[in-house]
C-alpha positions in Angstrom: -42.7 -0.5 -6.1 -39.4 -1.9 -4.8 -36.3 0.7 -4.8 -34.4 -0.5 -7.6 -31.8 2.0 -9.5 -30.4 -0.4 -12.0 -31.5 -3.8 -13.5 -28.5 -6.3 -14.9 -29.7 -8.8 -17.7 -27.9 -11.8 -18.9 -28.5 -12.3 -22.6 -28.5 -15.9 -23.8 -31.4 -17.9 -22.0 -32.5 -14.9 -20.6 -33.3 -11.8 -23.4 -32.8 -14.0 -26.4 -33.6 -17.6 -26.7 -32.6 -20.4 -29.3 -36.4 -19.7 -30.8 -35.6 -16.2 -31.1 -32.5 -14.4 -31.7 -33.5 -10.5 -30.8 -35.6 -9.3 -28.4 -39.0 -9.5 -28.1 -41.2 -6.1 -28.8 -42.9 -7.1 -25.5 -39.4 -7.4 -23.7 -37.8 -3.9 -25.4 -41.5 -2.2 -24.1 -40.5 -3.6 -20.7 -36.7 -2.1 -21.5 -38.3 1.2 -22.1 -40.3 1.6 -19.1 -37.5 0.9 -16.9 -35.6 4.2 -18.8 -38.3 6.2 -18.5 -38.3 5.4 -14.9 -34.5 6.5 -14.9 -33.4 2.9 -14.0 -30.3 2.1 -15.1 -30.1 -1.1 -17.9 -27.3 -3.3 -17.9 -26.2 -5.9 -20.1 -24.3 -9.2 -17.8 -23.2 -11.1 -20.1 -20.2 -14.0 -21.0 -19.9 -12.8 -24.4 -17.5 -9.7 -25.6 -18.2 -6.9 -27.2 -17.5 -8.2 -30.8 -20.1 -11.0 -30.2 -22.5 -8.2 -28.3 -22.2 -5.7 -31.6 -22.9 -9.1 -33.9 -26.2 -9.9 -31.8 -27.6 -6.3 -33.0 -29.2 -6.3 -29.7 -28.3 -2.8 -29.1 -30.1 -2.0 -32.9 -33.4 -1.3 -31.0 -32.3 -0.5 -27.1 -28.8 0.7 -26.0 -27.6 -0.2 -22.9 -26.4 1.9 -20.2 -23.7 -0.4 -19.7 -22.5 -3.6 -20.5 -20.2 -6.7 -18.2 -19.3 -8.3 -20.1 -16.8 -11.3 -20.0 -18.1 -12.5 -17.5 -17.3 -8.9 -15.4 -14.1 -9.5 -17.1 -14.4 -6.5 -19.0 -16.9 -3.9 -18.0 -18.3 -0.6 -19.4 -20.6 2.6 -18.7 -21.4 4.6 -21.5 -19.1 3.1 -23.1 -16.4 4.2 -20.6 -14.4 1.7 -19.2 -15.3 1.2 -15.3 -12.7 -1.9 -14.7 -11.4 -4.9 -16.0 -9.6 -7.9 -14.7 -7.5 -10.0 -17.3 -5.9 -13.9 -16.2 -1.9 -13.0 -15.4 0.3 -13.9 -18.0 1.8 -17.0 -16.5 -1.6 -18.9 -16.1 -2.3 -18.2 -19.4 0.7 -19.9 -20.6 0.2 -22.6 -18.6 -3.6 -22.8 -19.7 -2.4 -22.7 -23.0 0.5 -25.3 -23.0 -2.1 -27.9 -21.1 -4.5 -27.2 -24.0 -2.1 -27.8 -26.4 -0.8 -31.1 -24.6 -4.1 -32.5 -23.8 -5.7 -31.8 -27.5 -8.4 -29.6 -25.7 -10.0 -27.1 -28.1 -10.4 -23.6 -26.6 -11.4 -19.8 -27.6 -9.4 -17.0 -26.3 -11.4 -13.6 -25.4 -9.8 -10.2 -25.2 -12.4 -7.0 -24.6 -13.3 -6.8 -28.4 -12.3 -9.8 -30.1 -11.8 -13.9 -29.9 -9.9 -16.4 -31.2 -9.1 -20.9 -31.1 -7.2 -23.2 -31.0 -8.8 -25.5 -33.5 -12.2 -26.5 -34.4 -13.6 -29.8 -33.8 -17.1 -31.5 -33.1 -17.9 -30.1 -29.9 -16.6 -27.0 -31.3 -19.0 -27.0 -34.2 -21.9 -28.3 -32.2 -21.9 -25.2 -29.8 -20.9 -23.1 -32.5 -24.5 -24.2 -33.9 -26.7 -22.7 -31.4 -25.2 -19.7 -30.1 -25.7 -17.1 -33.1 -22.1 -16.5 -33.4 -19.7 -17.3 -36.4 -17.1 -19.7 -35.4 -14.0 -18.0 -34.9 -10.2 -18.1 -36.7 -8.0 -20.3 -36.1 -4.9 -18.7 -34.7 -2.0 -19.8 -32.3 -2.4 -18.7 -28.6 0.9 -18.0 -28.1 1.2 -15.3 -30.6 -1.6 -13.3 -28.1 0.1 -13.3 -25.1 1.0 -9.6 -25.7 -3.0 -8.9 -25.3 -4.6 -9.2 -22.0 -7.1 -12.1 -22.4 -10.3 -12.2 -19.9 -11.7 -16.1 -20.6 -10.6 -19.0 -22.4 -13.6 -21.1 -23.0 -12.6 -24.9 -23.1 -15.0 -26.8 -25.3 -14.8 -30.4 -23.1 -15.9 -31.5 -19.9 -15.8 -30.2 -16.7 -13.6 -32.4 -15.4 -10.9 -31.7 -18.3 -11.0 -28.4 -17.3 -10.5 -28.8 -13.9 -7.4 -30.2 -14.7 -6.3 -27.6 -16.8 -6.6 -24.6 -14.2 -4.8 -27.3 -11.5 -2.5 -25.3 -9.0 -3.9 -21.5 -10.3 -5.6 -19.1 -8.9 -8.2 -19.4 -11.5 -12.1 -20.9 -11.8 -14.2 -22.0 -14.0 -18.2 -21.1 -15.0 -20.2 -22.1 -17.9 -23.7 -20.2 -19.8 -24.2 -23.0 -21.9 -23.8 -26.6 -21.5 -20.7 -28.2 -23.7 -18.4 -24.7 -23.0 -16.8 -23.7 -19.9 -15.2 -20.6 -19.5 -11.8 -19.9 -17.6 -11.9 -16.8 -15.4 -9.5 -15.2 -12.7 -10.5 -16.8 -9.7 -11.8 -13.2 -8.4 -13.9 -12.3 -11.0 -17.8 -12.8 -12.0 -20.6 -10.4 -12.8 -20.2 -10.1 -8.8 -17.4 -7.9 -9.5 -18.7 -5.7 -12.2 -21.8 -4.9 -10.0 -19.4 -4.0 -7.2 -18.0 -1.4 -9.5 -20.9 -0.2 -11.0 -22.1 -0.1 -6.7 -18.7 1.8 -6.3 -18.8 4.1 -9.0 -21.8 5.0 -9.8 -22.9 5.0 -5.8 -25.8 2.5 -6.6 -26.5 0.0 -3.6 -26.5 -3.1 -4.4 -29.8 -3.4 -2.5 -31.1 -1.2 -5.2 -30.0 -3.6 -8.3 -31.8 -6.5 -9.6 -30.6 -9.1 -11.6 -32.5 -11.5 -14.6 -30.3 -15.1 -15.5 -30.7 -18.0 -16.3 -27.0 -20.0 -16.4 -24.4 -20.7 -14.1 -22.4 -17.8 -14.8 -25.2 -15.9 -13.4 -25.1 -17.3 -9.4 -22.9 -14.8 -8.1 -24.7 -12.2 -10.2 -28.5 -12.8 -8.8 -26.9 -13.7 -5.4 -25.0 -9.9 -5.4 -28.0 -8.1 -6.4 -30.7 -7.2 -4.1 -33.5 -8.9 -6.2 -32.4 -12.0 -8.1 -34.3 -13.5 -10.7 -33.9 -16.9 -12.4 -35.7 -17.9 -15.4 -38.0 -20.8 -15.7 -35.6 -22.2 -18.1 -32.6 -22.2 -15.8 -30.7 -24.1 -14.7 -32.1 -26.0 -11.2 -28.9 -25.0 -9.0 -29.5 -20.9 -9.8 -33.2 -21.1 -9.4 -32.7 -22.8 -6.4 -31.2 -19.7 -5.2 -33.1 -16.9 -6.9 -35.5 -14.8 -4.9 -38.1 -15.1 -7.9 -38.4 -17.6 -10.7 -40.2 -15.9 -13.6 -41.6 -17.3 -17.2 -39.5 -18.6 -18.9 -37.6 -16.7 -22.2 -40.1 -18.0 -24.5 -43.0 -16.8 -22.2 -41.8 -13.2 -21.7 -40.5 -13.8 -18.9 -38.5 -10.2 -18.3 -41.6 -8.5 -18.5 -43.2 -10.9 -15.9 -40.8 -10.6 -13.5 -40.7 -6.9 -13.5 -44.2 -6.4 -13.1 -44.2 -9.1 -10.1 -42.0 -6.3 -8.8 -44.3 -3.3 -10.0 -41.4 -2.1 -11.7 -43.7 -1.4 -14.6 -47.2 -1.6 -15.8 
């Protein structure tokens, strides 16, 4: 059995899939076993908590803590452990390019989300991701809050030009979305925390994902594990490529590890 103390799992291609929104009962065993173990369970996820709470994922298993954001916002226990909004002047920017380029876009805080305006690509993601689409509110009235992403729902390229000249980047967990992050954070940085705080090496975490958003995550963590489904460019990097979501795949990675029975 390898020396792991905690275990992060992304959630959308990873513990849920479009062909089944909660967790399987073979997945939650595998859960479980890790607790009983005393391994520490993490959620890594782009979502906030809101969207998290929504899921009822934690209905049958809570989580020991949660990154979520992207590592923009992260929690133990609830506790806070750190957070890293985008300053105040990129997001004005962001959201002035937005509104001069017609470019739809949802703005996250730690517990809540907002947009610009809906359109097609809006609706279409909307569709598939078990979340209700959100208000429509304008941007500018939020700039009192911190704000952790702003997802732009267009192409890559569009939102390349939107982050132009700041010290900001761009990931994505699902394919017509693309969220806006300081160029500093990433799950990376909420391990590091948890590693900091906690005193966990990060040779003693492993990491399940399945997106983009997940590199820096599985690349941080001692073991890294894509999923079957992922995308080519993360499991060309994983240390293990397990079943995919649909095939139990958590439960097949961990006992390729002998981290449970």
């Amino acid at each position: 059995m390898t020396d792991i103390k905690a275990v992060f799992f992304d959630i959308d291609g990873t513990l849920l899939s479009k062909s089944h929104p909660r967790m399987t009962p073979l997945t939650l065993s595998s859960l479980r076993a890790l607790r009983e173990q005393g391994i520490l369970v993490f959620l890594a996820t782009g979502r906030e908590a809101t969207e998290v709470r929504d899921l009822h994922i934690e209905d049958d298993f809570r989580f020991d803590g949660k990154l979520m954001v992207t590592g923009g916002y992260c929690t133990y226990h609830d506790q806070l452990l750190c957070k890293a909004p985008i300053p105040k002047k990129d997001a004005e920017l962001v959201i002035q390019r937005l509104s001069d380029w017609h470019i739809a876009a949802t703005f996250v805080w730690d517990n809540g989300f907002f947009i610009n305006f809906i359109d097609d690509n809006v609706r279409s993601v909307y569709a598939k991701i078990y979340t209700p689409m959100p208000q429509i509110e304008d941007p500018h009235t939020f700039l009192d809050r911190d704000i952790f992403c702003i997802t732009t729902f267009s192409t890559p390229n569009d939102t390349l030009r939107v982050i132009e000249g700041m010290d900001l980047k761009y990931t994505s967990w699902f394919d017509e979305s693309f969220d806006i992050i300081p160029a500093d954070s990433g799950k990376r940085q909420g391990m590091l925390e948890v590693s900091r705080q906690l005193g966990i090496p990060l040779s003693s975490m492993m990491a399940f994902g399945d997106g983009q958003n997940d590199q820096d995550m599985l690349e941080t963590a001692g073991i890294g594990i894509a999923m079957a489904n992922g995308e080519p460019s993360l499991k060309s990097i994983a240390d293990y490529i397990c079943s995919g979501v649909d095939e139990e795949g958590i439960t097949e990675g961990l006992r390729h590890y002998l981290m449970i029975q």
